[in-house]
PDB file of N, CA, C and O in Angstrom, chain B, residues numbered from 101:
ATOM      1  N   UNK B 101       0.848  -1.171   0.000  1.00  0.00           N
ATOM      2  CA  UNK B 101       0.000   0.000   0.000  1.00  0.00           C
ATOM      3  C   UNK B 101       0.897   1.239   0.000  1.00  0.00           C
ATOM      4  O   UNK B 101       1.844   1.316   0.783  1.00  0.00           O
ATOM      5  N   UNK B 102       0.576   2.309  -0.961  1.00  0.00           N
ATOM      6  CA  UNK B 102       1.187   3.468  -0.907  1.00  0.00           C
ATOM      7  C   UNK B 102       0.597   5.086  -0.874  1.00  0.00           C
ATOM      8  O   UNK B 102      -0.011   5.463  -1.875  1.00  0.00           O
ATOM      9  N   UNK B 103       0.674   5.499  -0.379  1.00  0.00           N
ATOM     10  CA  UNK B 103       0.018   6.751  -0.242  1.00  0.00           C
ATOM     11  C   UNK B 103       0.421   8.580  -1.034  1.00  0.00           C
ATOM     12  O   UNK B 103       0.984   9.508  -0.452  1.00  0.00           O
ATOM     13  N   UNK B 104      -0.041   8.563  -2.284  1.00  0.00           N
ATOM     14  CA  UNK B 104       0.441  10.021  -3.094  1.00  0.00           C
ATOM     15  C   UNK B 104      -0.332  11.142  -2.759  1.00  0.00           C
ATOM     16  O   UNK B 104      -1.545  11.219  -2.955  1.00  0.00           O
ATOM     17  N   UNK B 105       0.654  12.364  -2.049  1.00  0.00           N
ATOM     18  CA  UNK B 105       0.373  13.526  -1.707  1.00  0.00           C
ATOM     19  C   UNK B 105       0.549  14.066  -2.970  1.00  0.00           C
ATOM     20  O   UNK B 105       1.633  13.968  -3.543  1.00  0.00           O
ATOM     21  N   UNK B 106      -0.628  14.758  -3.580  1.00  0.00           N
ATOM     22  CA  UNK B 106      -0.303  15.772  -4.758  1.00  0.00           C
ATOM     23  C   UNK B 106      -0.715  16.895  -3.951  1.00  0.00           C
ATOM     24  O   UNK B 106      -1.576  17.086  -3.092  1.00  0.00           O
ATOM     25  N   UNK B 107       0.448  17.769  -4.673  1.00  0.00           N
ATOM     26  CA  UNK B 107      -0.078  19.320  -4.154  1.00  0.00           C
ATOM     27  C   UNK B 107      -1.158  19.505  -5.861  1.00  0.00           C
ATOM     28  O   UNK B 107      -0.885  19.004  -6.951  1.00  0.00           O
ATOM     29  N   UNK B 108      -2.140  20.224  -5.566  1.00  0.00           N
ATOM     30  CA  UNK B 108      -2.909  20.524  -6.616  1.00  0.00           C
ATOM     31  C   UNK B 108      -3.274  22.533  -6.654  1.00  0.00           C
ATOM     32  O   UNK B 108      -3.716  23.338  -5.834  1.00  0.00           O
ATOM     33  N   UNK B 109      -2.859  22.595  -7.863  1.00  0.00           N
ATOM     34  CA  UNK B 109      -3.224  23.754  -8.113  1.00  0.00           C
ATOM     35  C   UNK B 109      -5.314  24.082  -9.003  1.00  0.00           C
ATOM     36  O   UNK B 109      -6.029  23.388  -9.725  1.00  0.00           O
ATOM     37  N   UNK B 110      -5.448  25.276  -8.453  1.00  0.00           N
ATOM     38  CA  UNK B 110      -7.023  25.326  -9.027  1.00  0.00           C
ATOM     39  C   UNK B 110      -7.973  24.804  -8.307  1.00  0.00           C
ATOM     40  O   UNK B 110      -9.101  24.830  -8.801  1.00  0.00           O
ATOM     41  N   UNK B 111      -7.802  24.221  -7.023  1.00  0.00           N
ATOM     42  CA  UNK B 111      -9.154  24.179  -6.268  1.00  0.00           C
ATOM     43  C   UNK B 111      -9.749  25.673  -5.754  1.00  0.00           C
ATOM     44  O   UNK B 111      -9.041  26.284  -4.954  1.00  0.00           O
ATOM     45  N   UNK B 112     -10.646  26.104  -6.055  1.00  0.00           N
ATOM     46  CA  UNK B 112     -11.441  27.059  -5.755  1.00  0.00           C
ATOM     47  C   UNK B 112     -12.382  26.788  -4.858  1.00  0.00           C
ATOM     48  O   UNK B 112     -12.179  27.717  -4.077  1.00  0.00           O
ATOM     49  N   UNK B 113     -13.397  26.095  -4.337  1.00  0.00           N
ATOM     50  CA  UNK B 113     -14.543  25.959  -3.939  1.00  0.00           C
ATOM     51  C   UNK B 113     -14.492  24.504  -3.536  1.00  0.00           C
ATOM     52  O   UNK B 113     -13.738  23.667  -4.032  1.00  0.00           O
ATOM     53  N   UNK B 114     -15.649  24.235  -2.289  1.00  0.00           N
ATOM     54  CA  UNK B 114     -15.583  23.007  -1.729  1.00  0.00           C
ATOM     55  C   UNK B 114     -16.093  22.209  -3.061  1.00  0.00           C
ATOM     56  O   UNK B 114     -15.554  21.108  -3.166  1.00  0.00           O
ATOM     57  N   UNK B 115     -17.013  22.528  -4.095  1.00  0.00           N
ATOM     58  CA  UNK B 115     -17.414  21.445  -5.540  1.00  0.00           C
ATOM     59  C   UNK B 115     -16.060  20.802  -6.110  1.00  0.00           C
ATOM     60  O   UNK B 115     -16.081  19.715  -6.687  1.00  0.00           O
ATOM     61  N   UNK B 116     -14.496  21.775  -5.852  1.00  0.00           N
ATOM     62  CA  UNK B 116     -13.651  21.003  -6.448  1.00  0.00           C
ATOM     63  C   UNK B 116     -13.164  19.953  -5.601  1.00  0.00           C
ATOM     64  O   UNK B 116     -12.590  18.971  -6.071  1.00  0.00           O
ATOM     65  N   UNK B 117     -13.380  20.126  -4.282  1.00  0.00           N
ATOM     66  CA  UNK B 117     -12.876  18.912  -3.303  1.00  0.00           C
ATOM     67  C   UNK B 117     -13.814  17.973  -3.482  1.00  0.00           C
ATOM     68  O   UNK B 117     -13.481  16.903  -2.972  1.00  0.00           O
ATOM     69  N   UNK B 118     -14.848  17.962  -4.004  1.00  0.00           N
ATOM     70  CA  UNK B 118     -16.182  16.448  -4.363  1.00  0.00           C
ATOM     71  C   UNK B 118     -15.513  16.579  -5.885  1.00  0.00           C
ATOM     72  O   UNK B 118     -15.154  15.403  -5.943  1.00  0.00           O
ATOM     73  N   UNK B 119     -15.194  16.989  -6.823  1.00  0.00           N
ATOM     74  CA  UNK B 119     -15.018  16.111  -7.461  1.00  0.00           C
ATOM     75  C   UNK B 119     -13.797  15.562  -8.137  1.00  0.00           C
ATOM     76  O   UNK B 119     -13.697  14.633  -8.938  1.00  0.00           O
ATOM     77  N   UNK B 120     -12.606  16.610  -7.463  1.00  0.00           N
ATOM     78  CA  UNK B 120     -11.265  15.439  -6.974  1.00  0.00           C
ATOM     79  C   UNK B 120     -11.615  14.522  -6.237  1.00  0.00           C
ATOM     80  O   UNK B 120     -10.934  13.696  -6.845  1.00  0.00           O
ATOM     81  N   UNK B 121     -12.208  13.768  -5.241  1.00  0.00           N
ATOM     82  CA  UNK B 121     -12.640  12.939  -4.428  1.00  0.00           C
ATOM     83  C   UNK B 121     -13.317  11.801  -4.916  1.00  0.00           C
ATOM     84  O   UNK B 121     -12.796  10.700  -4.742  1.00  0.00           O
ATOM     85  N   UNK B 122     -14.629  11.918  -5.624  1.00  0.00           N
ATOM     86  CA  UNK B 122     -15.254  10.859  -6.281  1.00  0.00           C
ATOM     87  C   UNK B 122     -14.370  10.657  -7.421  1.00  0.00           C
ATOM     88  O   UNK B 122     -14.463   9.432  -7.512  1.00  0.00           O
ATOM     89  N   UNK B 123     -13.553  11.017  -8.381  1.00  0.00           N
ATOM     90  CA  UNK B 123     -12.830  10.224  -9.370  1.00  0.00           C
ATOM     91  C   UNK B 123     -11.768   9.833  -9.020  1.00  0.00           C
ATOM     92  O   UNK B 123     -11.003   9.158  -9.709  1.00  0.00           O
ATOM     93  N   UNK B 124     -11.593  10.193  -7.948  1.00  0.00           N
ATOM     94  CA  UNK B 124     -10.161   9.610  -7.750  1.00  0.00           C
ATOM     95  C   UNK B 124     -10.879   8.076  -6.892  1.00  0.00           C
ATOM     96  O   UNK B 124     -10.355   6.995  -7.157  1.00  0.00           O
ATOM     97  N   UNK B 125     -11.776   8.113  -6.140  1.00  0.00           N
ATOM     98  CA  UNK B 125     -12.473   6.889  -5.251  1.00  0.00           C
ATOM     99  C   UNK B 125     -12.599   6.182  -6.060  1.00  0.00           C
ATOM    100  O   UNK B 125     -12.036   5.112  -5.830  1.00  0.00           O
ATOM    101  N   UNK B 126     -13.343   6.263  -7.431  1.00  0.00           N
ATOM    102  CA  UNK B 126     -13.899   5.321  -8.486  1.00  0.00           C
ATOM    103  C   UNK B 126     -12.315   4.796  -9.188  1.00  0.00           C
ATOM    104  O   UNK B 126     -12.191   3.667  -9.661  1.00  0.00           O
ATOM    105  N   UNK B 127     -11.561   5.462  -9.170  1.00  0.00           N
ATOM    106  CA  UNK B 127     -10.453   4.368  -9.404  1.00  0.00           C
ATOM    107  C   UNK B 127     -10.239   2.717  -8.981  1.00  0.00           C
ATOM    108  O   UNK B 127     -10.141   2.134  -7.901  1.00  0.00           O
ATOM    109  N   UNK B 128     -10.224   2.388 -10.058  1.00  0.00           N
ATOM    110  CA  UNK B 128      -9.935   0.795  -9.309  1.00  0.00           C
ATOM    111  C   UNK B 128      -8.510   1.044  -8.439  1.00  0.00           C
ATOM    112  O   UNK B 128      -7.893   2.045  -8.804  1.00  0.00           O
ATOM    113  N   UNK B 129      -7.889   0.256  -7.314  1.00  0.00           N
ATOM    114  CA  UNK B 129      -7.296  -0.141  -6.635  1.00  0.00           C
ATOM    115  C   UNK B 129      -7.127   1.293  -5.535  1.00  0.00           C
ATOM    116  O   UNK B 129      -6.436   1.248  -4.517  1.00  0.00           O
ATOM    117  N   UNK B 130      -7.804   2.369  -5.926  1.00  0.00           N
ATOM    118  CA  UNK B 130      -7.666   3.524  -4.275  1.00  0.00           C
ATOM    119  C   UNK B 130      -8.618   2.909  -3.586  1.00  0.00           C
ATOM    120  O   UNK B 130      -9.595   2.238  -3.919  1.00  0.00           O
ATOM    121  N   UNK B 131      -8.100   3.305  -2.403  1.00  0.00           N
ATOM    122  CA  UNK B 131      -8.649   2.655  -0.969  1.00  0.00           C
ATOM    123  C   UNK B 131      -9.425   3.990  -0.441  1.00  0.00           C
ATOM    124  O   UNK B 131     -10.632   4.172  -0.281  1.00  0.00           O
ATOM    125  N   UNK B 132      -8.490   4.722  -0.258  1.00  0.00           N
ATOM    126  CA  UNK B 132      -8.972   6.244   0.448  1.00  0.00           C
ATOM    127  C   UNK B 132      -8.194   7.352  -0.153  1.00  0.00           C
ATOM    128  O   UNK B 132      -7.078   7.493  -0.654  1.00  0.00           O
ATOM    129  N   UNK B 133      -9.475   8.247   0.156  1.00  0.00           N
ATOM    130  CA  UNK B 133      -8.837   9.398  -0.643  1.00  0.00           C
ATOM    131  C   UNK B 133      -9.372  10.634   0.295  1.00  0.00           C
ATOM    132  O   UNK B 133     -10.578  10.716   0.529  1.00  0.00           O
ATOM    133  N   UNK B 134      -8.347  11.696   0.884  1.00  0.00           N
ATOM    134  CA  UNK B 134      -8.319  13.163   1.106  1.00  0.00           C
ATOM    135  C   UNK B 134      -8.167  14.178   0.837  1.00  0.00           C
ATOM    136  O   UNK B 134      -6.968  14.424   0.703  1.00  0.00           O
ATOM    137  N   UNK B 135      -9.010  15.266   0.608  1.00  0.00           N
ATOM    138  CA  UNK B 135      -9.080  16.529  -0.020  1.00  0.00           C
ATOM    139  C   UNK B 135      -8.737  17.233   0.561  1.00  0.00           C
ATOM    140  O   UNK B 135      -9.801  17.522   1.109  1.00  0.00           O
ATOM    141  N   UNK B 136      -7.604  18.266   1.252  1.00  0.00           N
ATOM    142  CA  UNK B 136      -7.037  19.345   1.935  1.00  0.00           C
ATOM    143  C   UNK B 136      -7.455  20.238   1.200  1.00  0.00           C
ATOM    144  O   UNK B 136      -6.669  20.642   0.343  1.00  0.00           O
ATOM    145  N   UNK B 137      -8.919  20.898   1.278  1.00  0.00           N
ATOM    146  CA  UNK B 137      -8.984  22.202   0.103  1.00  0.00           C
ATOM    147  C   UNK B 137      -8.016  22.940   0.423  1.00  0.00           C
ATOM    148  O   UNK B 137      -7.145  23.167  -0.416  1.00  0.00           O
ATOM    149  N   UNK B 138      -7.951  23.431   1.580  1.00  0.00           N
ATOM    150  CA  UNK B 138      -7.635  24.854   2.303  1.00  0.00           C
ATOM    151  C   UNK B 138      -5.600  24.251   2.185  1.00  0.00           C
ATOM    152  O   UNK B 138      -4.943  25.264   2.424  1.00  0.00           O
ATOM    153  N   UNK B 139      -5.075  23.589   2.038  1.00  0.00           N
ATOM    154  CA  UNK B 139      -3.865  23.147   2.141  1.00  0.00           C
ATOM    155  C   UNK B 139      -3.603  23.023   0.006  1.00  0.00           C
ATOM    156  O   UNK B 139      -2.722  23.598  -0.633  1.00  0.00           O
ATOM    157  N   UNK B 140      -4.151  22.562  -0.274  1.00  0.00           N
ATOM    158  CA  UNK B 140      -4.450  22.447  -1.778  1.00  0.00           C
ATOM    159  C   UNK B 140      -3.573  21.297  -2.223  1.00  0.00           C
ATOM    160  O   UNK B 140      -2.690  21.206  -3.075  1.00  0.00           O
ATOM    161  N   UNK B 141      -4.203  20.302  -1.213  1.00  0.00           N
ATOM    162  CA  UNK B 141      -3.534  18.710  -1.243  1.00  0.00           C
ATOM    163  C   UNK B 141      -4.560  17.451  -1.249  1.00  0.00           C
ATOM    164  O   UNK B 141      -5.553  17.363  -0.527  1.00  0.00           O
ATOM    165  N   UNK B 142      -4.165  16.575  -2.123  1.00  0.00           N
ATOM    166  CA  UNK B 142      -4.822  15.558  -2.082  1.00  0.00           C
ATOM    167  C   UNK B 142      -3.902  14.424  -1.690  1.00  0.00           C
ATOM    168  O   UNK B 142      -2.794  14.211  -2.182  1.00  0.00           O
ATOM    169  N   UNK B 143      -4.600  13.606  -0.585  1.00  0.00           N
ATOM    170  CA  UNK B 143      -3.884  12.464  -0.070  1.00  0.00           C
ATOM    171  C   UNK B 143      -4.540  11.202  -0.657  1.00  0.00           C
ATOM    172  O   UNK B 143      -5.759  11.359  -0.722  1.00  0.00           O
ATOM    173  N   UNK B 144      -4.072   9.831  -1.170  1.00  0.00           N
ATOM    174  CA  UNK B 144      -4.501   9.276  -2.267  1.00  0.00           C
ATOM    175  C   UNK B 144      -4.264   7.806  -1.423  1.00  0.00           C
ATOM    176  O   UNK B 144      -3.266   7.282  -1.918  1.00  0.00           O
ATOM    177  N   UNK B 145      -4.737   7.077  -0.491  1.00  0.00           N
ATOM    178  CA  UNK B 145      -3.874   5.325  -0.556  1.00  0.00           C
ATOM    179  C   UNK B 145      -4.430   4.875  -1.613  1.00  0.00           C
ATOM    180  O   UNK B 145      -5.513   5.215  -2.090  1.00  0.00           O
ATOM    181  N   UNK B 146      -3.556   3.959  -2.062  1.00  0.00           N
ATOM    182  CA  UNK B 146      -3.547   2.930  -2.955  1.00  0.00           C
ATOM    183  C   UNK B 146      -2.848   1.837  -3.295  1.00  0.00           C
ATOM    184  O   UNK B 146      -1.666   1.678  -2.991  1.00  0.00           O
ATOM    185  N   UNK B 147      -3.530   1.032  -3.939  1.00  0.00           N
ATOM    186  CA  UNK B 147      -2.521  -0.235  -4.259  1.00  0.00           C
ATOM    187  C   UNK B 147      -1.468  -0.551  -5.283  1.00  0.00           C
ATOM    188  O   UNK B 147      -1.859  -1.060  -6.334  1.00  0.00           O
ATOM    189  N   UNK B 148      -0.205  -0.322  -5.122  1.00  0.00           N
ATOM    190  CA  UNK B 148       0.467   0.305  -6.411  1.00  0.00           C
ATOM    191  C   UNK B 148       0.690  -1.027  -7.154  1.00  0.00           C
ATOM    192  O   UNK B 148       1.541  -1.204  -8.026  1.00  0.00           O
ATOM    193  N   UNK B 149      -0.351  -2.113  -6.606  1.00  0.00           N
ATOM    194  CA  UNK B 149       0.153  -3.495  -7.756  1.00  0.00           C
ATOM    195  C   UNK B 149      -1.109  -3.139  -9.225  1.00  0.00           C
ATOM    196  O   UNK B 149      -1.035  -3.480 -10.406  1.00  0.00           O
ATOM    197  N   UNK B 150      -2.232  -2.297  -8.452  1.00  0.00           N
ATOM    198  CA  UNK B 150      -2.951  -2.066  -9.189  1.00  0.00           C
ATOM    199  C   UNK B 150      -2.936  -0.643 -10.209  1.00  0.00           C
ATOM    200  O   UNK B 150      -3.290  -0.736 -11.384  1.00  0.00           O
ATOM    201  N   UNK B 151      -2.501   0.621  -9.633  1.00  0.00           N
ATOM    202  CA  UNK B 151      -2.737   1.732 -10.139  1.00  0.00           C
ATOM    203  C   UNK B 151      -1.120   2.605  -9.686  1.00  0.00           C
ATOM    204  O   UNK B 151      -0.261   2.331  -8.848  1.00  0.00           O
ATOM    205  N   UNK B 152      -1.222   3.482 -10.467  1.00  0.00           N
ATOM    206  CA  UNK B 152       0.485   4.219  -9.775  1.00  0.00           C
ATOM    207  C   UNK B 152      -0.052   5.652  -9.730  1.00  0.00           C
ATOM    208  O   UNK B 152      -1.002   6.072 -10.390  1.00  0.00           O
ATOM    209  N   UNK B 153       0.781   6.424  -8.753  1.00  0.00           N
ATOM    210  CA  UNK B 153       0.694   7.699  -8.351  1.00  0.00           C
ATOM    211  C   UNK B 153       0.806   8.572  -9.914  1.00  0.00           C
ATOM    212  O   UNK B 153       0.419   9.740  -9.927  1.00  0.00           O
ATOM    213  N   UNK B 154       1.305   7.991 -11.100  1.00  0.00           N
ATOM    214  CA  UNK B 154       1.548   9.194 -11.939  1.00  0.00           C
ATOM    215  C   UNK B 154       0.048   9.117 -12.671  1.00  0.00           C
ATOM    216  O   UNK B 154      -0.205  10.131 -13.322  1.00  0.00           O
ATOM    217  N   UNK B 155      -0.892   8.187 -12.675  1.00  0.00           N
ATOM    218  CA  UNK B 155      -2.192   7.735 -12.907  1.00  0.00           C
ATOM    219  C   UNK B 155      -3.216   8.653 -12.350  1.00  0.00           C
ATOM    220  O   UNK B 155      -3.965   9.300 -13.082  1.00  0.00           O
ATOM    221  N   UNK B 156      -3.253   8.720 -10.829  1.00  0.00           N
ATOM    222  CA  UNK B 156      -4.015   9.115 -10.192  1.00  0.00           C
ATOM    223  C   UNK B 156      -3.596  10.942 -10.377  1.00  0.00           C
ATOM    224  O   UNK B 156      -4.594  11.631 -10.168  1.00  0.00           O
ATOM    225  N   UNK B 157      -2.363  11.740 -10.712  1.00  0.00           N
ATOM    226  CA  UNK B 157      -2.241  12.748 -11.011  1.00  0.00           C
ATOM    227  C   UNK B 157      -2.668  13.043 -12.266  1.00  0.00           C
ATOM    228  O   UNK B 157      -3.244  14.124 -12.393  1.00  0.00           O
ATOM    229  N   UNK B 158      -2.545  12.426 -13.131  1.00  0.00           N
ATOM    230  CA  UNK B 158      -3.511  12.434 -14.733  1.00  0.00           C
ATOM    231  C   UNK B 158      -4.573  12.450 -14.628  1.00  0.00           C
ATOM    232  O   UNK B 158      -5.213  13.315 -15.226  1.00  0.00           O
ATOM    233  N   UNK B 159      -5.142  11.606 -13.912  1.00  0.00           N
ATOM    234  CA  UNK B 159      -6.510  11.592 -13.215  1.00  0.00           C
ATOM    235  C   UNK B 159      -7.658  13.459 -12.963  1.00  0.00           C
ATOM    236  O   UNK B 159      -8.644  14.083 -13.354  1.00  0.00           O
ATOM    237  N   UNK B 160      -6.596  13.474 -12.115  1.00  0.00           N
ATOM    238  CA  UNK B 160      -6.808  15.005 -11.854  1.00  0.00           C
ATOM    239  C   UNK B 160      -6.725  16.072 -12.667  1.00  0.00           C
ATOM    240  O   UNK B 160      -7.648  16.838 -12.943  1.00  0.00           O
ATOM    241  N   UNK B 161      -5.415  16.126 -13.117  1.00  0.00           N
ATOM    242  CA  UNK B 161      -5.179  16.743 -14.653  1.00  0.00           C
ATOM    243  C   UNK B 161      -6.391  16.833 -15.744  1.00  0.00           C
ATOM    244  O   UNK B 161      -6.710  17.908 -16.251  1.00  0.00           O
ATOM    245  N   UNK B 162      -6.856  15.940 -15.969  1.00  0.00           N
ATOM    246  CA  UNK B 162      -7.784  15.445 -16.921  1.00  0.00           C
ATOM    247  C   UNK B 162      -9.178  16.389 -16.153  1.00  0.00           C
ATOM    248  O   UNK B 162     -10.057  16.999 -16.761  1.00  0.00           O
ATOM    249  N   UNK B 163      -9.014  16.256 -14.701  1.00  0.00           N
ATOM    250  CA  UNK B 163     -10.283  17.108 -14.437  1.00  0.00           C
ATOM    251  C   UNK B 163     -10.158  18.771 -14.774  1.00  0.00           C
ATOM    252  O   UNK B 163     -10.963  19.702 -14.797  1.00  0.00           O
ATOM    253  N   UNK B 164      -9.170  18.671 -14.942  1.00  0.00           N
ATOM    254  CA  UNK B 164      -8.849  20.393 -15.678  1.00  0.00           C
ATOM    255  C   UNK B 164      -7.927  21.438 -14.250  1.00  0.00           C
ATOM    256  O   UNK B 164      -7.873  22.666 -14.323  1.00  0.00           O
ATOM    257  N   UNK B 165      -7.272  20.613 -13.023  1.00  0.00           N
ATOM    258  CA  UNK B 165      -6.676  21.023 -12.290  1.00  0.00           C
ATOM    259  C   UNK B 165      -5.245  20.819 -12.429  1.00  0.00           C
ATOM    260  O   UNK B 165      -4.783  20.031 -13.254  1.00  0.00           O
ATOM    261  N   UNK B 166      -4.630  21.423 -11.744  1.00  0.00           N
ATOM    262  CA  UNK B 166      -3.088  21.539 -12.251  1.00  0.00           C
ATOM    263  C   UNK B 166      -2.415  20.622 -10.863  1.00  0.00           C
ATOM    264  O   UNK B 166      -2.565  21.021  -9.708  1.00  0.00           O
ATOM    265  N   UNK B 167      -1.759  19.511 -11.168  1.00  0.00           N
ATOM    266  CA  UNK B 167      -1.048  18.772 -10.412  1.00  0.00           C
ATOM    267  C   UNK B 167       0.291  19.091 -10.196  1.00  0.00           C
ATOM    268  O   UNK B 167       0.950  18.501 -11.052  1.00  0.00           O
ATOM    269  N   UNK B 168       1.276  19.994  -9.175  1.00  0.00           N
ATOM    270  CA  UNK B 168       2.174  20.720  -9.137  1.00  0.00           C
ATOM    271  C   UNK B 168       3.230  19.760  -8.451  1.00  0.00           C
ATOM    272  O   UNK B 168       4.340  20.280  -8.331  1.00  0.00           O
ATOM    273  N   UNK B 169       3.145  18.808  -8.102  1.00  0.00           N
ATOM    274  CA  UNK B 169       4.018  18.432  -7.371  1.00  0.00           C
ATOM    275  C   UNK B 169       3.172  16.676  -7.131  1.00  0.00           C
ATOM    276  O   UNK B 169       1.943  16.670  -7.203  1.00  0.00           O
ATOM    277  N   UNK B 170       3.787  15.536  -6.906  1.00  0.00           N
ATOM    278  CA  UNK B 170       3.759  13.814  -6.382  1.00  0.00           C
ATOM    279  C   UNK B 170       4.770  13.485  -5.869  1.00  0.00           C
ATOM    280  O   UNK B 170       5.928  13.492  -6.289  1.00  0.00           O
ATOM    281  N   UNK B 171       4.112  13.029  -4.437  1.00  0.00           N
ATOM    282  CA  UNK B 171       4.888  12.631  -3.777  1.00  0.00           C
ATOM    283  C   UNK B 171       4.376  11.482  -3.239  1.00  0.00           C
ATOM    284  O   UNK B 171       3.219  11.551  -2.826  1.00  0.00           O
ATOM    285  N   UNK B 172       5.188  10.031  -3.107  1.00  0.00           N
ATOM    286  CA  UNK B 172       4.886   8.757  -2.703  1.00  0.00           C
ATOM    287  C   UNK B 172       5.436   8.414  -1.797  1.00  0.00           C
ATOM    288  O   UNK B 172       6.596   8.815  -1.698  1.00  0.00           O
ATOM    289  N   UNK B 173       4.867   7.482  -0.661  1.00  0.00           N
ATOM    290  CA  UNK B 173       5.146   7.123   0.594  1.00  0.00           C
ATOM    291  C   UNK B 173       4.487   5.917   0.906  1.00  0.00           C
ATOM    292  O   UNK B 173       3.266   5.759   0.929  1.00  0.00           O
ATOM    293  N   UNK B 174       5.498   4.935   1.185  1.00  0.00           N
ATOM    294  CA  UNK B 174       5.152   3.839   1.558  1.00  0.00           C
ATOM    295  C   UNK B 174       4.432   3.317   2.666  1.00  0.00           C
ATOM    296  O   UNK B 174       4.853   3.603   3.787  1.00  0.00           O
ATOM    297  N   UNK B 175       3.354   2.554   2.549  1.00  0.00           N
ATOM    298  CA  UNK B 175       2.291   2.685   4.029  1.00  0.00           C
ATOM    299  C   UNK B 175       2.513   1.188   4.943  1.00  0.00           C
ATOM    300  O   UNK B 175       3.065   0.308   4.284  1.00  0.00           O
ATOM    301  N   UNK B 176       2.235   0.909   6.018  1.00  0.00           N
ATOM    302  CA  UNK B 176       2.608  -0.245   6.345  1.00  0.00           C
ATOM    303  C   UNK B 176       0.744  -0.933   6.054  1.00  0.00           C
ATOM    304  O   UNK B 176      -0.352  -0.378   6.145  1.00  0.00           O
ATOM    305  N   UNK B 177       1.177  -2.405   5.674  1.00  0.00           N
ATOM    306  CA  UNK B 177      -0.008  -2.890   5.458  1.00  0.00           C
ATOM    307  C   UNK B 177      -0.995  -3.637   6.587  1.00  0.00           C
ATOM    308  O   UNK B 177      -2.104  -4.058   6.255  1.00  0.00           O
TER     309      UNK B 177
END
């Protein structure tokens, strides 16, 4: 299990923390997912046999937000 902090640029409003949140959840292999509006961070676990941190930042990207920074950290299982 691994856990990607993206710093995200372009959250404006709590609507962008729901819907960084539900697409990143509907990913196959995320477990949990956190929206830091006010920090402008998303915390991501996941299973990196299934999905990888540069995925879940495209992810976002694709929602039309700017992914400034990934960072991965290994979780104990």
């Amino acid at each position: 299990m691994q856990r990607a902090i993206l710093r995200v640029g372009g959250m404006t409003c709590p609507s962008c923390l729901a819907t960084i949140k539900t697409a990143l959840s509907r990913q196959r292999g995320v477990n949990e997912v956190n929206v830091l509006f006010n920090a402008g961070k998303v915390k991501a676990d996941f299973d990196e046999t299934v999905i990888d941190a540069q995925t879940l930042a495209t992810v976002v990207n694709e929602l039309g937000y700017n992914v400034e920074q990934v960072t991965v950290k290994e979780q104990s299982r």
